[in-house]
C-alpha positions, 0 to 999 in steps of 0.5 A, a space after each residue: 500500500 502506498 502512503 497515498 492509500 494508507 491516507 484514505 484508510 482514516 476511519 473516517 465516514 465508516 472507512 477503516 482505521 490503518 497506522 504504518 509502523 516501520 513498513 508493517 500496515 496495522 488494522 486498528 479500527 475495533 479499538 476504542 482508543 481509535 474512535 473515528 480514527 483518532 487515538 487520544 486527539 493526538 494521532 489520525 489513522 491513515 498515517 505513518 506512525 513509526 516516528 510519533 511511536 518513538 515518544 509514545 508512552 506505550 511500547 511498539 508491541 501494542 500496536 502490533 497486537 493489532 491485525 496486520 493488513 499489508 506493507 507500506 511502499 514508496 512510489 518508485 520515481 519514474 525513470 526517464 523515458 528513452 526518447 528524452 536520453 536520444 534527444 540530449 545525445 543527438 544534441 550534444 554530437 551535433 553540438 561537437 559535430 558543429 565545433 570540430 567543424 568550426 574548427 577545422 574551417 579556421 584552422 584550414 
């Protein structure tokens, strides 16, 4: 699951509860501390919660007593296409094509 569709999982609107924590994806929607997708006015579903756990007063294992539902994943960037790569090549020969020529007309 990407943090984009992590973010729709809020609890809101009957939507179910997830928290990322250290890549794993946890289902914590049945638990009362969760109402609505909020934990204690402090925290809201459909977000990574790895850094904020750090300063919880609760250890990591109480989040994973709750069901695991996936794993967050990061988009992988796009690579650059290859016709862009051709047009840089072709512009940079002719561009050195250009001052060989350049070259060899003015020292002829």
């Amino acid at each position: 699951m990407t943090p984009e569709e992590l973010a729709e999982q809020d609890g809101r609107d009957g939507r179910p509860a997830y928290v990322a924590v250290s890549g794993v994806i946890y289902d914590v929607s049945a638990s009362d501390l969760w109402r609505d997708g909020r934990h204690l006015d402090q925290h809201q579903a459909g977000q990574d919660l790895t850094e904020a756990l750090k300063s919880a007063p609760h250890v990591r294992t109480v989040v994973e007593r709750f069901p695991s539902v996936g794993r967050l994943t990061t988009t992988p960037p796009t690579p650059p296409s290859s016709s862009s790569s051709s047009v840089k090549l072709l512009g940079i020969a002719i561009g050195v094509t250009a001052v060989l020529l350049i070259g060899w007309l003015v020292l002829r």
